[in-house]
C-alpha positions in Angstrom: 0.0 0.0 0.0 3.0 2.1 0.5 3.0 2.7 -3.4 -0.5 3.9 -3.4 0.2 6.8 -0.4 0.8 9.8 -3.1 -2.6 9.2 -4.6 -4.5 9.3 -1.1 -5.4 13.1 -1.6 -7.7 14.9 -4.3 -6.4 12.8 -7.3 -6.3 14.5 -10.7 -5.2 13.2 -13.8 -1.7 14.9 -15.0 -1.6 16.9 -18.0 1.1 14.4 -19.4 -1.9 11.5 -19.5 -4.4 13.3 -21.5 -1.7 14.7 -23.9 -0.7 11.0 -24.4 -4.4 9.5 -24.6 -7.4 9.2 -26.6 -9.6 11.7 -25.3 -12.8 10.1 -24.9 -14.3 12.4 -22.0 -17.1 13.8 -24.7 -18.1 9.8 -25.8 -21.2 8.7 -24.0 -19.8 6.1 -21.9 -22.0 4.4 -19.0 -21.5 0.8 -16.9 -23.6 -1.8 -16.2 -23.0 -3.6 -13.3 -24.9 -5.4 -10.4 -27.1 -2.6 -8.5 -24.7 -2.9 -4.9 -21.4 -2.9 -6.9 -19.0 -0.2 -5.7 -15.9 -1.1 -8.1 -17.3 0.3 -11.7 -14.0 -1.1 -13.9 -15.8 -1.3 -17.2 -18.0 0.6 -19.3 -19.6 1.0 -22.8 -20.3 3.1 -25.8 -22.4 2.5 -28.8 -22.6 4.9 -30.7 -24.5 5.2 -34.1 -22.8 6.5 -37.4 -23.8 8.3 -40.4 -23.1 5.3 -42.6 -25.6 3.2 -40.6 -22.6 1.2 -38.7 -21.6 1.5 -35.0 -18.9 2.7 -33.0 -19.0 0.4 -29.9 -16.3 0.4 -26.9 -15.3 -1.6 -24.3 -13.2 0.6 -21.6 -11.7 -1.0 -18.8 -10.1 0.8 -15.9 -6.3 1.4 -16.3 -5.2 0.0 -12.8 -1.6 -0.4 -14.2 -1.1 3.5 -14.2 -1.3 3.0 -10.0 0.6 0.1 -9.9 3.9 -0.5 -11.1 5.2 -4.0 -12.3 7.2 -6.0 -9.4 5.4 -3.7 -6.9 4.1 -5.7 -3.3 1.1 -4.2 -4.5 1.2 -5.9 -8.5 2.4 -9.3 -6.7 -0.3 -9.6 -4.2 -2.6 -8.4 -7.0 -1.2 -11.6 -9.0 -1.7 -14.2 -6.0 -4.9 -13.0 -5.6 -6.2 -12.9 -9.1 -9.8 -12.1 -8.8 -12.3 -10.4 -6.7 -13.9 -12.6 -4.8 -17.8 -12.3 -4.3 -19.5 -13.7 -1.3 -23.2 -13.8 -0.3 -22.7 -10.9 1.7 -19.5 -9.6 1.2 -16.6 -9.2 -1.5 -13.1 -9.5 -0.8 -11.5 -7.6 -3.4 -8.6 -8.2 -5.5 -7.1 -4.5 -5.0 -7.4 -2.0 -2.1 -10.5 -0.1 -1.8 -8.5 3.0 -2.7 -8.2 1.6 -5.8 -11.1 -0.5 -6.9 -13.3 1.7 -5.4 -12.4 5.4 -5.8 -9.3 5.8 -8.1 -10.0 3.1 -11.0 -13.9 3.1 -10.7 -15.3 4.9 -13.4 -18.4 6.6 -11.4 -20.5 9.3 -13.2 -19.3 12.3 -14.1 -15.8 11.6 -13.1 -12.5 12.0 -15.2 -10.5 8.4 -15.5 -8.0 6.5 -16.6 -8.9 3.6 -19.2 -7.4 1.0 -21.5 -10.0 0.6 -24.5 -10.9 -1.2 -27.5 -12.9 0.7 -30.0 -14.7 -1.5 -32.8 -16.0 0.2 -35.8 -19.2 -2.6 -36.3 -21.5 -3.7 -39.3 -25.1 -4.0 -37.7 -24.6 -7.6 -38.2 -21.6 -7.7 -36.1 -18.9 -7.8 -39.4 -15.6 -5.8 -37.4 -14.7 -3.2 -40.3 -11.8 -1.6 -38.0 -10.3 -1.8 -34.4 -8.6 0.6 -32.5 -6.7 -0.8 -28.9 -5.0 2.0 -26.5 -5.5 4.3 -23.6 -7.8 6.8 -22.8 -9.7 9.1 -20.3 -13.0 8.9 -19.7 -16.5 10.2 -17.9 -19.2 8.0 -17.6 -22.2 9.2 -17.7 -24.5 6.9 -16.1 -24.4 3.9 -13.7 -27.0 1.4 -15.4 -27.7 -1.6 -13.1 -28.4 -5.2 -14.7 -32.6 -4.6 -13.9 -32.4 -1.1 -15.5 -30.5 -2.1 -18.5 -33.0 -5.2 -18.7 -35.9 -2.4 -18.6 -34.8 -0.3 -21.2 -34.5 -3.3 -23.3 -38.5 -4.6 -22.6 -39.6 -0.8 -23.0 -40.0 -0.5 -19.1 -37.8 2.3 -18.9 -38.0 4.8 -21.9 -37.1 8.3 -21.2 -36.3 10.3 -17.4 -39.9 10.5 -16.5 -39.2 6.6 -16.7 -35.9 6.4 -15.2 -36.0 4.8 -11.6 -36.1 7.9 -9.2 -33.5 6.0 -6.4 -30.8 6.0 -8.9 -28.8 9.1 -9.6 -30.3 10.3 -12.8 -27.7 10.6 -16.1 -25.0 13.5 -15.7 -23.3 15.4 -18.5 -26.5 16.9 -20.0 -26.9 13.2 -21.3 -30.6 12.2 -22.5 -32.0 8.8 -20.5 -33.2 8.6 -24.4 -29.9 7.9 -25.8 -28.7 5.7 -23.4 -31.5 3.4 -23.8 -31.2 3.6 -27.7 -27.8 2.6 -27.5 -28.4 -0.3 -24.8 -31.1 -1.4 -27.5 -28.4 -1.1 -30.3 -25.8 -3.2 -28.5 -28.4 -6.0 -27.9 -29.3 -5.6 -31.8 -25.3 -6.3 -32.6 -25.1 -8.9 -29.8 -28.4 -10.7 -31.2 -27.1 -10.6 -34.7 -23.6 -11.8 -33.7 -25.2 -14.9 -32.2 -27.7 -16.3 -35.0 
């Protein structure tokens, strides 16, 4: 934990990192994860394209930008290898610090991320791939029952939108989320028949 005691203050990320990534801060990204999760480490974009195809991303949190190779930290990281989740609890593979603050990818907050951006066919056909860092903001923390809503129709628009959940941030539309929820389970359909 030693390696982690500079980033225990306000964290922000240094100018060097968002000269040297993709700047994906303006891409509406969101995660969909089990409603009591508290380590957000991936998130999605689909986004739809003049030419009919899709832009869709897969954006994991960049954990290696905290932790250095060889580190006590990267070694007991290795030996642990997974979360692991418990009826009631979780014992997590890295340090709440971590997992939970500096590499979750909560709403509205600037992050690290390692991506890979696929320029899709609506059938699924890959026409080009793109693999680096980034920064991101998500927008919106969907929940497995609120992804599966927008998907029946249940949820359509923020009148919609369950009230006990923080609402979309970024001047993002609950609209366009659910249309592009919808259009990932159109590609993901289509890739399977």
């Amino acid at each position: 934990m030693a390696c982690l005691q500079s980033f225990k203050s306000k964290w922000t990320i240094p100018p060097s990192e968002l000269k040297a990534r993709r700047d994906l801060r303006g891409t509406r990204i969101f995660t969909i994860d089990p409603s009591t999760a508290k380590d957000l480490d991936d998130a999605l974009h689909c986004t739809a394209l003049p030419d009919g195809n899709f832009e869709v991303g897969v954006h994991i949190a960049d954990v290696s930008f905290f932790i250095k190779p060889h580190s006590a930290l990267d070694i007991e990281a290795r030996q642990r290898s997974t979360s692991v989740y418990l009826v009631q609890r979780v014992i997590p593979m890295l340090p709440p610090l971590l997992c939970e603050n500096l590499c979750s990818l909560n709403p509205g907050v600037e992050r690290l991320c390692v991506s890979v951006i696929w320029t899709l066919s609506p059938d699924g056909t890959i026409l080009s791939t793109w693999f680096g860092r980034g920064v991101m903001k998500s927008c919106v923390k969907l929940d497995y029952d609120v992804a599966q809503g927008m998907l029946d129709g249940v949820i359509k628009d923020a009148a919609t939108f369950p009230p006990d959940l923080p609402p979309p941030v970024l001047n993002t539309r609950v609209e366009d989320v659910v249309q592009d929820v919808k259009n990932l389970w159109s590609i993901a359909r289509n890739l399977r028949s």
